[in-house]
PLY file of the C-alpha trace (Angstrom):
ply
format ascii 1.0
element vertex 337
property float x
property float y
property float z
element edge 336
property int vertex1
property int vertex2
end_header
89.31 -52.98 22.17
90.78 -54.35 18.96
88.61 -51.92 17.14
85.72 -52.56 18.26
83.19 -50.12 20.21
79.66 -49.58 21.47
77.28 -47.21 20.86
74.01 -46.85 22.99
71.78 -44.18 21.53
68.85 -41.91 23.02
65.06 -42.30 21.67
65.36 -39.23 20.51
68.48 -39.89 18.60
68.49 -41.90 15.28
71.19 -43.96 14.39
72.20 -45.36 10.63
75.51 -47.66 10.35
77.08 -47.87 7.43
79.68 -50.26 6.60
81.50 -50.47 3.35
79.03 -47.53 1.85
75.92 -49.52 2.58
73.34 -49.33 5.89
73.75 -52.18 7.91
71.58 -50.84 10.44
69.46 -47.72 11.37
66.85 -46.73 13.94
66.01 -44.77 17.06
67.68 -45.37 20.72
69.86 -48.45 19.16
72.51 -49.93 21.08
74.83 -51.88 19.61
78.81 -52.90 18.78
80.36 -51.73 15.85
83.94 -52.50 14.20
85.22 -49.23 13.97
87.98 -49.13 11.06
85.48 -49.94 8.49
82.25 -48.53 10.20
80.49 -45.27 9.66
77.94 -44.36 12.61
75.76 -41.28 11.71
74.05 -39.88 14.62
70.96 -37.64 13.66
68.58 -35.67 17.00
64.98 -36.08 16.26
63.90 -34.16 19.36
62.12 -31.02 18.87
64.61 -27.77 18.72
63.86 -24.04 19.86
65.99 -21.35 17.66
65.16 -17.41 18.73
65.93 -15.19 16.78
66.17 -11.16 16.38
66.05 -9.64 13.01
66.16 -5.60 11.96
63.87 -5.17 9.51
62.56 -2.37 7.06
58.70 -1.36 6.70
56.70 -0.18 3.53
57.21 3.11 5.15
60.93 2.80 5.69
60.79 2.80 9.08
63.54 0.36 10.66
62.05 -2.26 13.25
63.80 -5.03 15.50
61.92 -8.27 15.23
62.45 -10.85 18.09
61.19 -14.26 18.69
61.89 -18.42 18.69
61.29 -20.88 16.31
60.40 -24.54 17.04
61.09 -27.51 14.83
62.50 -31.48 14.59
64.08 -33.21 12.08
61.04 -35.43 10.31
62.92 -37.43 7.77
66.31 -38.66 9.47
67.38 -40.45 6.34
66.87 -37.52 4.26
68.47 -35.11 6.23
71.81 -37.81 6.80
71.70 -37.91 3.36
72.05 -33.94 2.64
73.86 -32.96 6.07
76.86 -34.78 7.52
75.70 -35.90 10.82
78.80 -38.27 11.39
80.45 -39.58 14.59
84.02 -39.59 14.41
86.12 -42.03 16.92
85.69 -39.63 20.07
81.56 -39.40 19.41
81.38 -35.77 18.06
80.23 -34.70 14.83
83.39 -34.84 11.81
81.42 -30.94 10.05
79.40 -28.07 11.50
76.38 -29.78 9.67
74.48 -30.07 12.91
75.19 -26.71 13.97
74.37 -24.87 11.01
70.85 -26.74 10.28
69.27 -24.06 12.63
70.77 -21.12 10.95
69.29 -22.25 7.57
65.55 -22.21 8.75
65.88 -19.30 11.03
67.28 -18.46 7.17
64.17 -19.01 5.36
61.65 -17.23 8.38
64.07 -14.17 8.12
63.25 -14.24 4.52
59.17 -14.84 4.66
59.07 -12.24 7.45
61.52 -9.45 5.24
58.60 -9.59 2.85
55.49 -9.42 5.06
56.99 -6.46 6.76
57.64 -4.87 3.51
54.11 -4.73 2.47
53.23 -3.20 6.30
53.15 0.49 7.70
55.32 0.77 10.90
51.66 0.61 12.96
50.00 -2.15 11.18
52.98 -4.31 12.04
53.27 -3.40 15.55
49.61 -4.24 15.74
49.56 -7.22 13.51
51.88 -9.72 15.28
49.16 -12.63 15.70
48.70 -12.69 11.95
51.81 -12.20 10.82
53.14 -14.75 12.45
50.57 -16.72 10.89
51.25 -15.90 7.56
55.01 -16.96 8.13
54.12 -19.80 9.34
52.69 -20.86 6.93
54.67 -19.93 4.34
58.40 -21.74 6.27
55.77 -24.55 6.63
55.81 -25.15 2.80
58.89 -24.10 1.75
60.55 -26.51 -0.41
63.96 -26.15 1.27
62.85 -27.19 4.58
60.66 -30.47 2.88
64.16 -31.40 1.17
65.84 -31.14 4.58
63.12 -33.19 6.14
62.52 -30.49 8.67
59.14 -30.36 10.70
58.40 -26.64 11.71
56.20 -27.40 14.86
55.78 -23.40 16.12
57.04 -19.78 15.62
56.44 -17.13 18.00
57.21 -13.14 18.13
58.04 -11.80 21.18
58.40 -8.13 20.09
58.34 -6.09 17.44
60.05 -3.02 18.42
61.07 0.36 16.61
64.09 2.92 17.28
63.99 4.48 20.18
63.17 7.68 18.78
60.22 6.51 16.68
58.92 4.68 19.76
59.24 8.19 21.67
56.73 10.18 18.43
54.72 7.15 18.52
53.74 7.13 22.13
53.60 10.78 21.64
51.46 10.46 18.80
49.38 8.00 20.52
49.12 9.80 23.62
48.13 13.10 22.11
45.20 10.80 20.39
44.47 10.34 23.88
44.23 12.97 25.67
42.01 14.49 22.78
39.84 11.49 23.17
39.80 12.03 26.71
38.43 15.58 26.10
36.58 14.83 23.41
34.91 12.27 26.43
35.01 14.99 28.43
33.25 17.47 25.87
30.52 14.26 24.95
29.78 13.75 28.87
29.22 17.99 28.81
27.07 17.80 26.68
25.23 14.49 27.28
24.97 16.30 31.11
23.52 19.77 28.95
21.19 17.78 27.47
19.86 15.71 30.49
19.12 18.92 31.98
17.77 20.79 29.28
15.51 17.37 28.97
14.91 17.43 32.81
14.05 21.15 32.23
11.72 20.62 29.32
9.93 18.31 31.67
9.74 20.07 34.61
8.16 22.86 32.85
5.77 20.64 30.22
4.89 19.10 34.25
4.43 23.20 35.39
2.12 23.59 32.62
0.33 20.41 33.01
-0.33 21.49 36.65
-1.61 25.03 35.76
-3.63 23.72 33.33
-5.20 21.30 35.83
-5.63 23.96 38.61
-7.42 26.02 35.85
-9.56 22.91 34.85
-10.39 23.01 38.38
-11.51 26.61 38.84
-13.43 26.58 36.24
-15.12 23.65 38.05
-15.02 25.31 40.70
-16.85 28.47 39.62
-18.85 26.54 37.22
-20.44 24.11 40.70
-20.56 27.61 42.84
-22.49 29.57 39.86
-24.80 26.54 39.66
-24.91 27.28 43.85
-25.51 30.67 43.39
-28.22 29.64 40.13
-30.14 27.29 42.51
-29.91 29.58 45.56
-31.23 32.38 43.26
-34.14 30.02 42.43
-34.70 29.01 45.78
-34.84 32.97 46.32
-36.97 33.72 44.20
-39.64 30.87 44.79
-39.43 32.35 48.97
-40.10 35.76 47.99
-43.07 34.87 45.51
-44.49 32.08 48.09
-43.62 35.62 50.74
-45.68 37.70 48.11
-48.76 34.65 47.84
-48.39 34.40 51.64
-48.86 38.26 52.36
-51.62 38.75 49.52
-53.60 35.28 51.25
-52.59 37.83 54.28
-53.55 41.01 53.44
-56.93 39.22 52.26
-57.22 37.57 55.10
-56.77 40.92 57.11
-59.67 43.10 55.02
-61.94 39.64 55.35
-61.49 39.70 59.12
-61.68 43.53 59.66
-65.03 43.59 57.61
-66.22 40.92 59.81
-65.54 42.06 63.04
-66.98 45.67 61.51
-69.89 43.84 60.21
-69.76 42.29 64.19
-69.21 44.95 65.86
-72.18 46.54 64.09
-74.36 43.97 65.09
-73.36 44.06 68.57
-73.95 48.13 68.37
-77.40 47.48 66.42
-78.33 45.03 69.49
-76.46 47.29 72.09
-79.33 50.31 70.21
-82.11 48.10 70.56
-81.60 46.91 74.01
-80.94 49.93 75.28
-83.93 51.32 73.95
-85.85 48.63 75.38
-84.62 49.16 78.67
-84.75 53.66 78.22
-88.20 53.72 80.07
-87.41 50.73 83.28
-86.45 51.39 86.55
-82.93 51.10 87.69
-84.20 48.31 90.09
-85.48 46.21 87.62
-83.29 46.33 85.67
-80.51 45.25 88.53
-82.68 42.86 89.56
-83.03 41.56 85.73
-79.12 41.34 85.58
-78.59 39.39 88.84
-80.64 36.33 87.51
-78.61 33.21 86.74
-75.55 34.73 88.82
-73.69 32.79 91.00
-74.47 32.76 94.76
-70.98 34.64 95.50
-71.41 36.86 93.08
-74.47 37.76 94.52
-73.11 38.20 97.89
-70.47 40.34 96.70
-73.54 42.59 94.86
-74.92 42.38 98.07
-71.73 43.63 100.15
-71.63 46.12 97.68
-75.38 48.05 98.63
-74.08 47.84 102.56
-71.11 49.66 101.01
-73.22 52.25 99.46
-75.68 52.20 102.50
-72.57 52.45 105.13
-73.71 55.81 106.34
-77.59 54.34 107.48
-75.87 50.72 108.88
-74.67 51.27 112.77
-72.72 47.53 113.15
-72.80 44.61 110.93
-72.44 41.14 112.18
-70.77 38.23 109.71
-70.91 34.96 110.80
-67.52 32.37 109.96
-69.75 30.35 108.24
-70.50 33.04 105.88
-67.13 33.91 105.14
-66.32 30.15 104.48
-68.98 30.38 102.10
-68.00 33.12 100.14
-64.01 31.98 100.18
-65.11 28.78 99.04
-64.64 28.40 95.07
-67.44 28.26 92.82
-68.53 24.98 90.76
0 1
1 2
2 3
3 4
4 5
5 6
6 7
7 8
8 9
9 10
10 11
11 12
12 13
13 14
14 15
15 16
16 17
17 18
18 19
19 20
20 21
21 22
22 23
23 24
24 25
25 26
26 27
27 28
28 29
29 30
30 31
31 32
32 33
33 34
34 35
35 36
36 37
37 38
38 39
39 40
40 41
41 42
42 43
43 44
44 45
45 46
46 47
47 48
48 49
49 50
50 51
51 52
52 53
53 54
54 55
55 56
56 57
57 58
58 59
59 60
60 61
61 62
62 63
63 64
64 65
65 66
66 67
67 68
68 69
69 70
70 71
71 72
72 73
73 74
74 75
75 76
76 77
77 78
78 79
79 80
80 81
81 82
82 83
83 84
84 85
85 86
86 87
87 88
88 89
89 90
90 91
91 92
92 93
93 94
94 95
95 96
96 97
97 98
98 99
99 100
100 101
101 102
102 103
103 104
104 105
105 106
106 107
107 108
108 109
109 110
110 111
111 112
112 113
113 114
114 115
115 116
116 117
117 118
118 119
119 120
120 121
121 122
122 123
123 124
124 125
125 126
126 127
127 128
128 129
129 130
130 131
131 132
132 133
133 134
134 135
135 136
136 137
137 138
138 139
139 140
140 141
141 142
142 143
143 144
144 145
145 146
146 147
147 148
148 149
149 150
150 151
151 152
152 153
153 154
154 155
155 156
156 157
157 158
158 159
159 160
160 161
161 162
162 163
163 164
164 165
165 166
166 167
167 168
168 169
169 170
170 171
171 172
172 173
173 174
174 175
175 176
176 177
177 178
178 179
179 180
180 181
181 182
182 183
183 184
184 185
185 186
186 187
187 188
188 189
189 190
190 191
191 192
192 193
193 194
194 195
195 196
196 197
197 198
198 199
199 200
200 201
201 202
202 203
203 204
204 205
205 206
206 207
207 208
208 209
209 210
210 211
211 212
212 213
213 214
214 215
215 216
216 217
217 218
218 219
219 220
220 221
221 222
222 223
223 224
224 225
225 226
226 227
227 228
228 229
229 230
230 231
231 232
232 233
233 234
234 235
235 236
236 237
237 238
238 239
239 240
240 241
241 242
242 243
243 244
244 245
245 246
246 247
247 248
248 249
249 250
250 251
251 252
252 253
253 254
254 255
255 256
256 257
257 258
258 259
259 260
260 261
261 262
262 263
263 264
264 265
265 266
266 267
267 268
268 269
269 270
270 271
271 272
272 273
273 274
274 275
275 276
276 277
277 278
278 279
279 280
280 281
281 282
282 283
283 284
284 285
285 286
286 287
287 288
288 289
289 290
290 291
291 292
292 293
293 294
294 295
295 296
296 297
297 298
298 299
299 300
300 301
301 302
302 303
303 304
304 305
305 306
306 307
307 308
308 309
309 310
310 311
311 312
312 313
313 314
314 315
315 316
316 317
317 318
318 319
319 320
320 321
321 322
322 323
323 324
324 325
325 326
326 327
327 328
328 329
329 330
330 331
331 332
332 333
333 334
334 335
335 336
């Protein structure tokens, strides 16, 4: 309306009027009216940006690799990049150049180049197993380039997705690698063998060393044995021998004892035959009465009576009857005191 318009602007969006070739105004998320004809409004995004990317790529042993992955970044320094890049409006609000557009092409640009020359000085493994330092490295190096300071660019991340080679250098490295292994896996297999040899050969070793330990113990042990059953046979050899010499004392004290008694009862029974002489010379010249008579003192009175029963015996013939009274017989039957 009569030239005039409004502009309301995000927080993310920074906003710089000019008017007549000087800044009238400039900040983020303004709103405001403008007088078009002799305005300029220059729009410039601050919010962060992701850019992926894909690059083919040569390693230091010319081996061709895809290289995919996003970069993250914001524009810093509005002012300085309005002031290198045309971030105009024109009268429908879109940009008057491809400024905007190609601002993401020239620091995808500048990793393309750091990450040409990292890969350069890398064999085809050590950059498909180096992607967490490489990416550091670029980083690093985008980070303080001087072309994105003089665009006032912030580079807030870079990632890599992949690193990828041909097809047919994927195929002979997974063919490498799984040839590497499968002879790992045997050599495993060969280590375990062995390790198994050895824990038997070790379990061998000690069953045996434990075989020989046992014999030698068993032997230790006979020998004990025999040694305690000769020390048996020792002491019952002693014991023996003391029985058979107290036997040989014993029978001597014996034999002794056998000559002392026979020459006593000879030197007895001489005495009895010397008295047996004398007496019976004594008695050569008595009558047979007398002498009877002689050997019936100090008998007892049944003996008597039986001497007495005995003379009727011999005198049967001259006796015609013979009368015993019961009180005789009790007499005799009684015992003797």
């Amino acid at each position: 309306m009569f030239g005039y318009r409004f502009i309301k602007a995000q927080p993310t969006e920074y906003v710089l009027q000019y008017r007549g070739g000087q800044p009238q105004r400039e900040g983020a998320g303004l709103s405001f009216w403008y007088f078009a004809p002799l305005s300029s409004i220059v729009v410039v995004p601050t919010a962060s940006v992701n850019e992926p990317f894909i690059f083919q790529e040569v390693t230091a042993d010319f081996q061709d690799v895809s290289v995919q992955g996003q970069i993250t970044y914001r524009i810093a320094d509005p002012r300085r990049t309005a002031s290198l890049l045309n971030f105009a409006l024109n009268a429908d609000g879109r940009y008057v150049s491809e400024d905007p557009k190609t601002l993401s092409q020239h620091l995808i640009e500048q990793v393309q180049v750091v990450m040409r020359a990292e890969l350069q000085a890398l064999s085809l493994k050590q950059a498909l197993g180096s992607s967490e330092a490489l990416v550091e490295r670029v980083r690093l190096a985008v980070a303080q380039h001087p072309t994105l300071q003089a665009l006032g660019l912030d580079l807030l991340g870079l990632s890599i997705l992949a690193i990828k080679p041909k097809p047919e250098t994927a195929r002979a490295l997974e063919a490498e690698a799984r040839e590497a292994l499968l002879r790992r896996a045997d050599e495993a297999t060969y280590a375990r063998r062995n390790a198994a040899v050895e824990q038997e050969r070790a379990i061998r070793e000690n069953e045996l060393a434990t075989e020989v330990a046992v014999e030698h113990k068993k032997r230790q042990v006979r020998e004990a044995q025999m040694e305690a059953e000769r020390s048996v046979q020792e002491c019952r050899l002693r014991i023996r021998q003391e029985e058979m010499a107290g036997n040989i004392g014993l029978e001597t004290q014996n034999r002794e004892l056998v000559a002392l008694a026979s020459e006593n009862a000879r030197a007895e029974a001489d005495a009895k035959a010397y008295g047996l002489a004398v007496m019976m010379q004594a008695f050569a010249g008595a009558d047979s009465k007398v002498l009877q008579a002689l050997t019936s003192v100090g008998m007892a009175p049944g003996q008597l009576m039986a001497l007495a029963f005995r003379d009727l015996a011999d005198n049967a013939a001259k006796i015609g009857q013979l009368n015993v009274s019961p009180d005789l017989l009790r007499e005799m039957l009684q015992p003797q005191e």
